[in-house]
Backbone as JSON, one array per atom type, in Angstrom:
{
  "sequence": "XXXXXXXXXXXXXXXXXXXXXXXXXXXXXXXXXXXXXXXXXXXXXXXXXXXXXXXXXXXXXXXXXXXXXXXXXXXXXXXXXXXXXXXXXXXXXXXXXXXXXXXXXXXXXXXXXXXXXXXXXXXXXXXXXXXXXXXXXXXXXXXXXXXXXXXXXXXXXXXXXXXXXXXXXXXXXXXXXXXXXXXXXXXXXXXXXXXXXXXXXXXXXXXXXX",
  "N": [[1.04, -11.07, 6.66], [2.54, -9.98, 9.54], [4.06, -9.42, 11.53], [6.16, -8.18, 14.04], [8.13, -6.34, 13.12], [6.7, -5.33, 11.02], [4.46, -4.21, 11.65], [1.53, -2.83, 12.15], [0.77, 0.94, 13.27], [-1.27, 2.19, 14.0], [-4.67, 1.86, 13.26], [-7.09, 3.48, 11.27], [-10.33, 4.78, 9.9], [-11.23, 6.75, 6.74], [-12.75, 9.49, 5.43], [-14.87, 11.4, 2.97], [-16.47, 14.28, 2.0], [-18.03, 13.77, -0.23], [-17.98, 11.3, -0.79], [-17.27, 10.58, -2.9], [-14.75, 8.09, -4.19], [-13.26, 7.99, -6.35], [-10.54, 8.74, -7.66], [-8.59, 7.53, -5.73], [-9.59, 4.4, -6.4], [-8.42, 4.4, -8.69], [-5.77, 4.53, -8.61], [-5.46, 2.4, -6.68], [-6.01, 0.69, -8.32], [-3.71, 0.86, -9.75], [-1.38, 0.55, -8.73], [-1.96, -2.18, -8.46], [-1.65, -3.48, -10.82], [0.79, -2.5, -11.06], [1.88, -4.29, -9.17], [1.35, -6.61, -10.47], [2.44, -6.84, -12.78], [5.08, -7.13, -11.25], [4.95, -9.97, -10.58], [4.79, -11.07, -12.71], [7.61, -10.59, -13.65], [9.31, -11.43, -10.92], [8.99, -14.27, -11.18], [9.92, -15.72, -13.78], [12.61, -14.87, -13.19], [13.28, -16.1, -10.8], [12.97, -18.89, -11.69], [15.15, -19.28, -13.62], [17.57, -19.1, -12.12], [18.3, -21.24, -10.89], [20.34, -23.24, -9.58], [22.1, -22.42, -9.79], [24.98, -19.52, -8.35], [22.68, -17.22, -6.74], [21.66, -14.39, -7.95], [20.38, -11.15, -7.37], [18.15, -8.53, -9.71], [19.23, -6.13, -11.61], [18.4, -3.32, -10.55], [17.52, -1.23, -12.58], [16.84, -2.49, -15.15], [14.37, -3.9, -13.85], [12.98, -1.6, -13.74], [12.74, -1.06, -16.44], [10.9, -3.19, -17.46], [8.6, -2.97, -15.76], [7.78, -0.87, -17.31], [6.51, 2.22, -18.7], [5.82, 5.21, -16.19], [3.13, 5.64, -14.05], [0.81, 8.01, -13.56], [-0.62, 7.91, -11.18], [1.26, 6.8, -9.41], [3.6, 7.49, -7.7], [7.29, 9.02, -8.35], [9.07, 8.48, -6.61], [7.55, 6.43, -4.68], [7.5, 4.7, -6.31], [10.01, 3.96, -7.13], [10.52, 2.9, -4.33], [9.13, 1.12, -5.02], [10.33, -0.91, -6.33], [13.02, -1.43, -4.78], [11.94, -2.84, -3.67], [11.13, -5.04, -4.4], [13.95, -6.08, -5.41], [14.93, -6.29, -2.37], [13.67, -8.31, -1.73], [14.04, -10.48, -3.31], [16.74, -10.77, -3.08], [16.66, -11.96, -0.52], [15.5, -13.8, 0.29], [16.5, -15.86, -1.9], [15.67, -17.1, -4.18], [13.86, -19.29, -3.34], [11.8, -18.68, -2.41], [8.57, -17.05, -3.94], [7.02, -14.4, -5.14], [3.92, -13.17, -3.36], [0.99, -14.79, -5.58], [-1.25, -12.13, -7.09], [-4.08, -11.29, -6.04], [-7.5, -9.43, -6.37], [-9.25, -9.41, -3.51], [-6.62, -10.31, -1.65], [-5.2, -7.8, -2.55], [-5.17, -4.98, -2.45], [-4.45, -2.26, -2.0], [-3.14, 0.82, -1.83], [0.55, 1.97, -1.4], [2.19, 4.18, 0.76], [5.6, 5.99, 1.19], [7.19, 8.06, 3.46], [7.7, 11.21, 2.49], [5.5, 11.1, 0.16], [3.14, 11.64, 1.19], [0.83, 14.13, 2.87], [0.08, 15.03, 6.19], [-2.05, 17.33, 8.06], [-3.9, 19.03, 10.63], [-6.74, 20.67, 10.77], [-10.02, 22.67, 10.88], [-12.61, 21.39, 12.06], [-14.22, 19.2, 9.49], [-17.83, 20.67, 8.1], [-19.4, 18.77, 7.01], [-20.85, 15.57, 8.15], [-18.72, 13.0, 9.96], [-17.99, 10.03, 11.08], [-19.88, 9.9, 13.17], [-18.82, 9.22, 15.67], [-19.1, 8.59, 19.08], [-16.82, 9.21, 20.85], [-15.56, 11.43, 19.72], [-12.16, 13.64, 19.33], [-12.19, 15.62, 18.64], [-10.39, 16.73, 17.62], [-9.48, 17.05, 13.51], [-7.83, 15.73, 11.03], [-6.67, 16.12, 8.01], [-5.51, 14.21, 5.12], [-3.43, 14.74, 2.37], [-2.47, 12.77, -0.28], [0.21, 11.64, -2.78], [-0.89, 11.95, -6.49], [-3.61, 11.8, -5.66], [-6.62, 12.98, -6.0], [-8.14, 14.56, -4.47], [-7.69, 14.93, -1.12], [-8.67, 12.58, 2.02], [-10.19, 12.07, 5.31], [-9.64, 12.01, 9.28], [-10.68, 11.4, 11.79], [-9.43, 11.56, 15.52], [-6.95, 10.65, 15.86], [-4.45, 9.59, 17.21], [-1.73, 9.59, 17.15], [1.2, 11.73, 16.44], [1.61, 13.74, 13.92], [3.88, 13.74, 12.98], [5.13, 11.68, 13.72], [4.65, 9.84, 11.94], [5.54, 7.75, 9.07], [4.98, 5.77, 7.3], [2.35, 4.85, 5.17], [-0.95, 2.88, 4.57], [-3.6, 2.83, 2.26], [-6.4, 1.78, 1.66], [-9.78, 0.51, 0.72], [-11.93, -0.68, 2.63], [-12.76, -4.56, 3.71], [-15.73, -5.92, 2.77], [-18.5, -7.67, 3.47], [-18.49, -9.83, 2.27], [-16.57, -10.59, 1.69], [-14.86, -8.96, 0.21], [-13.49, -6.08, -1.19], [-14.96, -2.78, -0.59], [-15.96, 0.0, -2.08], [-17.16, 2.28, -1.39], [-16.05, 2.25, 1.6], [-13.11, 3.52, 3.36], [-10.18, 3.05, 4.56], [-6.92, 3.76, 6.72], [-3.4, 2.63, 7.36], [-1.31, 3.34, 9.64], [2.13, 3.79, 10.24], [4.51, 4.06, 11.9], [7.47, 3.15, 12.08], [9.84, 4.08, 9.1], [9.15, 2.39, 6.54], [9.84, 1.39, 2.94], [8.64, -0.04, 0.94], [6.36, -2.49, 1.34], [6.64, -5.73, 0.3], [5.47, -8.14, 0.57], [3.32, -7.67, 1.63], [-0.34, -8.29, 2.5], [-3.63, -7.53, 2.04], [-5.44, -9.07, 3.08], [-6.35, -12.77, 4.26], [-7.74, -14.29, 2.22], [-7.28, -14.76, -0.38], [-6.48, -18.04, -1.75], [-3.73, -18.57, -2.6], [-1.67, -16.92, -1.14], [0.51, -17.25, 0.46], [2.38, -17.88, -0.98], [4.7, -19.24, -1.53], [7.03, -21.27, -2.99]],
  "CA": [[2.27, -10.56, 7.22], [2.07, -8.94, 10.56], [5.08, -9.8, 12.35], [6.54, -7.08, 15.23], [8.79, -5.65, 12.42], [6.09, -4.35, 9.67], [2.69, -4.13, 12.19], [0.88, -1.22, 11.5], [0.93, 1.3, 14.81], [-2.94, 2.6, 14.14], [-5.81, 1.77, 11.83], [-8.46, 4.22, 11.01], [-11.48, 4.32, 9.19], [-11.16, 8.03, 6.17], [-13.51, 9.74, 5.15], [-14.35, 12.47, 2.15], [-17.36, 14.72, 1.95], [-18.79, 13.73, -1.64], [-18.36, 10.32, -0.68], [-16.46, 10.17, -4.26], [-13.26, 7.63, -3.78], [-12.8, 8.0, -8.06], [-9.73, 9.03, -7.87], [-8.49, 6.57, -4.84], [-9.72, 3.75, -6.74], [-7.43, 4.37, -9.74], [-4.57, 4.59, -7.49], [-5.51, 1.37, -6.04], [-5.91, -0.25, -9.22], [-2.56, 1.33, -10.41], [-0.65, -0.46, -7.75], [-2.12, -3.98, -8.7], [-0.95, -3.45, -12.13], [2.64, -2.85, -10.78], [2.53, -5.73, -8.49], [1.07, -8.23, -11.16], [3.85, -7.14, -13.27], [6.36, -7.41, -10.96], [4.74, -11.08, -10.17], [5.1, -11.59, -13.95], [9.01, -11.01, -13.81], [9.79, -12.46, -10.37], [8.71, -16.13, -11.45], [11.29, -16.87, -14.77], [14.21, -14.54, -12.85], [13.82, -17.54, -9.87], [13.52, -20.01, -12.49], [16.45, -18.84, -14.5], [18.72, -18.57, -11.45], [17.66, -22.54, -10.26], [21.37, -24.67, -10.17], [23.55, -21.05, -9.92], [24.75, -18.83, -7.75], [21.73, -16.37, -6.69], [21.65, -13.12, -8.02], [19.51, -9.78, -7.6], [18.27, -8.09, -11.02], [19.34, -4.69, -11.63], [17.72, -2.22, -10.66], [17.21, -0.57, -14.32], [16.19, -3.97, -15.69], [13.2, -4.09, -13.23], [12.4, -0.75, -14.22], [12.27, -1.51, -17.94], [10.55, -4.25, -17.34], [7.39, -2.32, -15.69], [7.15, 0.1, -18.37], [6.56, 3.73, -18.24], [5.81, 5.41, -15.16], [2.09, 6.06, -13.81], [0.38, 9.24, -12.96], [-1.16, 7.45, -9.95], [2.15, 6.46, -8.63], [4.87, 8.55, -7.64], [8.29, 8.42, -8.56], [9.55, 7.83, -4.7], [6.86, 5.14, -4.31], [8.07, 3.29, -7.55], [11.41, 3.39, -6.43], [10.64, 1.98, -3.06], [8.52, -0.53, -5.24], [11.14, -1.5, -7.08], [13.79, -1.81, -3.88], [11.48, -3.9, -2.53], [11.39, -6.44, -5.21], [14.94, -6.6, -5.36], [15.25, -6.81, -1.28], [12.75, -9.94, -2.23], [14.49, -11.45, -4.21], [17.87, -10.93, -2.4], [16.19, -12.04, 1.28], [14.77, -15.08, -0.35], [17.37, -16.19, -2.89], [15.09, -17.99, -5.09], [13.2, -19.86, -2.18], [9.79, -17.82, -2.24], [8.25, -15.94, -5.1], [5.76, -13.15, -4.44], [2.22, -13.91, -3.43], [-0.33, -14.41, -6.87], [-2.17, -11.09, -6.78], [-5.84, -11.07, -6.58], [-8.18, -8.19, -5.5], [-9.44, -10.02, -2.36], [-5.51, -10.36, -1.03], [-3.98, -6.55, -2.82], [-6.51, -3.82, -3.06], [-4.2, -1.06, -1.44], [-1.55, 1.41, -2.12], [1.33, 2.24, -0.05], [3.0, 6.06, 0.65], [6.24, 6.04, 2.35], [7.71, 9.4, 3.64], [7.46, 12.04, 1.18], [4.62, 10.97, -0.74], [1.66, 12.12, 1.85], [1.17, 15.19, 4.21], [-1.0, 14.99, 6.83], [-2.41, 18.45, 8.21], [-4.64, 19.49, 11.53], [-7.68, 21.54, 10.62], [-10.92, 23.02, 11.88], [-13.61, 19.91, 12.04], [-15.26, 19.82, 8.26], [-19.18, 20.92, 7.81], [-19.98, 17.76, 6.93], [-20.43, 14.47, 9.32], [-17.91, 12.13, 9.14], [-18.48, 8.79, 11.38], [-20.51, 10.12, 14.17], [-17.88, 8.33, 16.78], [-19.11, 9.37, 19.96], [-15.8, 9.28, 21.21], [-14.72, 12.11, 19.0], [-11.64, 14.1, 20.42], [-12.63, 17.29, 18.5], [-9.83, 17.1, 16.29], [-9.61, 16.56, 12.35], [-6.59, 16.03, 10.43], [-6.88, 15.65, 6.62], [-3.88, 13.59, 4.67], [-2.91, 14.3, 0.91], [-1.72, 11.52, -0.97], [0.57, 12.07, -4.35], [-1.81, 11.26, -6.55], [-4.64, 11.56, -5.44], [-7.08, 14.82, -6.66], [-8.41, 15.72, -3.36], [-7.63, 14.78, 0.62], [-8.95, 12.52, 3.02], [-10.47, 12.88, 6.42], [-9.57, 11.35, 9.65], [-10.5, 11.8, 13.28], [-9.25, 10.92, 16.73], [-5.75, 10.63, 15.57], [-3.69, 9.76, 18.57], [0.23, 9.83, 17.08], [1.43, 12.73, 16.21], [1.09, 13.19, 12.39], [5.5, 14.11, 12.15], [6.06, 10.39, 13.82], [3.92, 8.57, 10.99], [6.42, 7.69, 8.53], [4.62, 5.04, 5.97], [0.84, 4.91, 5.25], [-1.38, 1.92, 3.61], [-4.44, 3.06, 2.19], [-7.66, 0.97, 0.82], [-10.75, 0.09, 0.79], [-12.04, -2.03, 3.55], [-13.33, -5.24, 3.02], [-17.16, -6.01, 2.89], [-19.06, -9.07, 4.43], [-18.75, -10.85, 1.26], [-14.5, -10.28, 1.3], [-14.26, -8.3, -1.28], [-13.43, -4.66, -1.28], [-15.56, -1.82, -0.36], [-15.24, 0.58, -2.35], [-16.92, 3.1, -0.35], [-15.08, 2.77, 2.74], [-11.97, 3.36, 2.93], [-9.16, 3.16, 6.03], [-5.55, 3.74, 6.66], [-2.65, 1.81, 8.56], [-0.16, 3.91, 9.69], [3.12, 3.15, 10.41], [6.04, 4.82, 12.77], [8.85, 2.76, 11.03], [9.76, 4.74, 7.92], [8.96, 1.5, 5.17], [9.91, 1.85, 1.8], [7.31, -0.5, 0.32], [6.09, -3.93, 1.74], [6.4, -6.15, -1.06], [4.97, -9.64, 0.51], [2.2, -7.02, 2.49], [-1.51, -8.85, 2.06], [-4.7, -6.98, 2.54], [-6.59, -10.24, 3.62], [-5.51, -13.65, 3.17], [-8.8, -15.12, 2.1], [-6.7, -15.57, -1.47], [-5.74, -19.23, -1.41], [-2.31, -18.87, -2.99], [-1.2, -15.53, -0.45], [1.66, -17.2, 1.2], [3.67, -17.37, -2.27], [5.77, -20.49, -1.26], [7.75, -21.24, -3.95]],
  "C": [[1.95, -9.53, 8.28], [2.72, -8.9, 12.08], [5.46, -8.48, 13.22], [7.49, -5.82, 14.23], [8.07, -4.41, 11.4], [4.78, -4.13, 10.52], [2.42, -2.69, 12.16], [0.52, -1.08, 13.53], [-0.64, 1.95, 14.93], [-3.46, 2.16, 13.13], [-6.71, 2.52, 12.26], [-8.86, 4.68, 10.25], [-11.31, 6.38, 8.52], [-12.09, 8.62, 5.68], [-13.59, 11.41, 4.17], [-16.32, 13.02, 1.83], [-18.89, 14.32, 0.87], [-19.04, 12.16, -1.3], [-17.92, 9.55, -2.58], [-15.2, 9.91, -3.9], [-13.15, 7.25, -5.55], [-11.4, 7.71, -8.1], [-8.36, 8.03, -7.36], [-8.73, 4.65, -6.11], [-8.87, 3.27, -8.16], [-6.16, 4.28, -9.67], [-4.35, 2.86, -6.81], [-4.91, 0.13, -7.22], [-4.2, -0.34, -10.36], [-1.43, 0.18, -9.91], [-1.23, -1.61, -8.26], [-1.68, -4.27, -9.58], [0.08, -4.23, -12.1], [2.83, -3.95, -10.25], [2.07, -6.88, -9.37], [1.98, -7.82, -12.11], [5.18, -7.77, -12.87], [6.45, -9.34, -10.66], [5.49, -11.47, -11.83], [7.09, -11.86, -14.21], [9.32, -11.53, -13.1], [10.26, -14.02, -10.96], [9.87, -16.62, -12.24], [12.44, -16.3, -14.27], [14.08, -15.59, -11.86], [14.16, -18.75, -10.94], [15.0, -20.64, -13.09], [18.03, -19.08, -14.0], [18.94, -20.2, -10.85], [19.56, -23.06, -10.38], [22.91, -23.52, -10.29], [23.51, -20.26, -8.67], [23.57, -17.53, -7.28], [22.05, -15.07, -7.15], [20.38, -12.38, -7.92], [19.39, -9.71, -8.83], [18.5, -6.8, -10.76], [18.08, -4.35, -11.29], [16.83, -1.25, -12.02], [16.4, -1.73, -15.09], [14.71, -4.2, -15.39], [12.58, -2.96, -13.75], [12.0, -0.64, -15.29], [11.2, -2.33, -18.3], [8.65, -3.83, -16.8], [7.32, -1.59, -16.36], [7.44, 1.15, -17.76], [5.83, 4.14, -17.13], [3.8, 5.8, -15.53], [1.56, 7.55, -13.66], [0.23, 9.02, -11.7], [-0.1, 7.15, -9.07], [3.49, 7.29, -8.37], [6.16, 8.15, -7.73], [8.98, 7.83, -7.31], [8.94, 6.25, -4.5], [7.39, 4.2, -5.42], [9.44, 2.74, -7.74], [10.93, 2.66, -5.51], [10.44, 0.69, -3.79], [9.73, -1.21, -5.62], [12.3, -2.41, -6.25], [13.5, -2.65, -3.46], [11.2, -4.98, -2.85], [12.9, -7.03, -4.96], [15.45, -6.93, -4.09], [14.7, -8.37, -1.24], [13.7, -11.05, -2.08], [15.9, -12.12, -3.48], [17.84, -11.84, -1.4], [16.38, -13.87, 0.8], [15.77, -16.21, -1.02], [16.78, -17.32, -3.26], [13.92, -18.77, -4.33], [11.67, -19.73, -2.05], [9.68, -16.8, -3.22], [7.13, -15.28, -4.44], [4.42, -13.94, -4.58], [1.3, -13.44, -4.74], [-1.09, -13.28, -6.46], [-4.06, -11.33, -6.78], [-6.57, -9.93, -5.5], [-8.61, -8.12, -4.14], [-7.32, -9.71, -1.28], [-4.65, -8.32, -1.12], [-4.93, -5.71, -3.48], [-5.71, -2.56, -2.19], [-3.36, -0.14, -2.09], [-0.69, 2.2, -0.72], [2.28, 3.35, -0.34], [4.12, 5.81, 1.25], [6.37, 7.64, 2.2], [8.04, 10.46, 3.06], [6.42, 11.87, 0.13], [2.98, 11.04, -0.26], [2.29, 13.43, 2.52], [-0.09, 15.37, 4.85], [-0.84, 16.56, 7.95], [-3.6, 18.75, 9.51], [-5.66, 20.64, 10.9], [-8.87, 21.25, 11.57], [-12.06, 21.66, 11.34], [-14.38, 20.48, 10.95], [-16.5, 20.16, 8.27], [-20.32, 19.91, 8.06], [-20.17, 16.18, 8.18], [-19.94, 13.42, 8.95], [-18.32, 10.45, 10.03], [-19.31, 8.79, 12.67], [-20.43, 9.11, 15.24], [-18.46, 9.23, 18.28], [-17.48, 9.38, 20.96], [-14.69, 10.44, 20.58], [-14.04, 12.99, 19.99], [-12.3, 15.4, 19.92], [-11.47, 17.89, 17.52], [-9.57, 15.79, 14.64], [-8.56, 16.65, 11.34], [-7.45, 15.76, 9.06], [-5.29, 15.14, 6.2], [-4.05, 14.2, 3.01], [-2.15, 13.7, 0.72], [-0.9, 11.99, -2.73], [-0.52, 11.16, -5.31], [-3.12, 10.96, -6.97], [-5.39, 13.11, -5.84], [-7.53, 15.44, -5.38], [-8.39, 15.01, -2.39], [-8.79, 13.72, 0.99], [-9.47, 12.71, 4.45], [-10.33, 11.89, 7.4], [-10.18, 12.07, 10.96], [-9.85, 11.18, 14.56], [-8.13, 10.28, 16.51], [-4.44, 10.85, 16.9], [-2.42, 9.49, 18.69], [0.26, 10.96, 16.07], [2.02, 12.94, 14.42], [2.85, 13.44, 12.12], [6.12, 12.53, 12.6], [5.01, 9.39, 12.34], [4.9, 8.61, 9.8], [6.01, 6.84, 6.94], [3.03, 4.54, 6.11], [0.26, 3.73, 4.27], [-2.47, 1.95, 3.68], [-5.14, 1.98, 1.21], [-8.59, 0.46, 1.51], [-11.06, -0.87, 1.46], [-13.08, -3.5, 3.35], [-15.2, -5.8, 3.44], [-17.19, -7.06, 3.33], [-18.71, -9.55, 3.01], [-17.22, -11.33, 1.04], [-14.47, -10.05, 0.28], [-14.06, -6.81, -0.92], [-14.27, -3.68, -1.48], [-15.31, -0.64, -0.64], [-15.54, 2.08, -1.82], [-17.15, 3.93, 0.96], [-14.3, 2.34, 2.88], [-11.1, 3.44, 4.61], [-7.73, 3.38, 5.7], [-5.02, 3.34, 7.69], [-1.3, 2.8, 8.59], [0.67, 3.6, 10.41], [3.87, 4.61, 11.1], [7.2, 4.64, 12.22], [8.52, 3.3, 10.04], [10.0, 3.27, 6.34], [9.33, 2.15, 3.81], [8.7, 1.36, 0.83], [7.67, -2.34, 0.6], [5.52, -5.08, 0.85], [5.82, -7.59, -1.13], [3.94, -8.98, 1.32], [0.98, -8.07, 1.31], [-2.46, -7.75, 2.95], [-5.94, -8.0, 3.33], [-5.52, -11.25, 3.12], [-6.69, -14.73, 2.99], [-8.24, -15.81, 0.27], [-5.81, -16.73, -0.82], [-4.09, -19.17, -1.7], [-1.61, -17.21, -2.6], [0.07, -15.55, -0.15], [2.8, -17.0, 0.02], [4.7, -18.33, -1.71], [6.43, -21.42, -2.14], [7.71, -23.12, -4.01]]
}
């Protein structure tokens, strides 16, 4: 998915002193959870609905339905998630179920607007991708979440227009997930959460075509 509506307005490559993405990686794996749950209910609410008028599921229903809330995930972001099943479902009306998860296709997690803050500081100690193109400045992002910051450089939109962020691990020669190095896609449109988003589509069953 990478149509004019959801395209990401920068990608760049993050970076963290210790070179420990622990914390990141639990976050990642948090999110796959949620979305192979939410795969789990999609499927029998299309079934169910086959030969009837279409309906949405509550809101509350879906929420029951994933369980109790994460640490790793914030309540904002699990709303969006949630909206963004039921925009799904709505868009769709029965037609297309969500794409099968697998680590290759959904190794990220996604912030919208209130659930990062990205910050200008003095260039860290340490060396981060020895870009000769560096401008000379170094933002750091916090993520809800997450135990300690990010590092980016050469950040060329202004960190109050970035509105929705999609962080993970980039993928290795083999397509699989790298776990560490890590990137972010940042977004201008304020997203709530991109609920047919793919990180690759080297998984065979990505498109989710019902």
């Amino acid at each position: 998915m990478n149509n004019e509506d959801t395209a990401w307005n920068s990608k760049l490559d993050v970076f963290r002193p210790d070179n420990n993405y622990s914390d990141l990686i639990k976050i990642v794996a948090c999110y796959y959870d949620m979305y192979s749950k939410a795969v789990e209910y999609v499927g029998p609410w299309i079934a169910k609905q086959r030969g009837m008028t279409f309906l949405a599921p509550d809101k509350s229903e879906i929420k029951e339905f994933l369980g109790k809330d994460r640490p790793q995930m914030s309540f904002r972001a699990k709303s969006c998630f949630v909206d963004g099943i039921i925009h799904f479902l709505d868009k769709h009306k029965g037609k297309k179920t969500l794409i099968t998860p697998s680590p290759s296709s959904h190794h990220s997690a996604q912030f919208p607007k209130g659930t990062f803050e990205i910050n200008l500081m003095d260039r860290p100690v340490f060396n981060m991708s020895k870009n000769a193109n560096f401008t000379g400045k170094v933002y750091k992002i916090d993520f809800a979440g997450a135990e300690q910051p990010v590092f980016l450089e050469n950040l060329r939109l202004h960190p109050s227009d970035i509105k929705f962020i999609i962080l993970r691990p980039k993928l290795g020669k083999l397509g699989t997930p790298n776990i560490l190095r890590w990137e972010v896609l940042l977004y201008k449109k304020p997203h709530g959460y991109l609920i047919d988003h793919t990180d690759s589509q080297l998984n065979p069953k990505w498109s989710g075509i019902f």
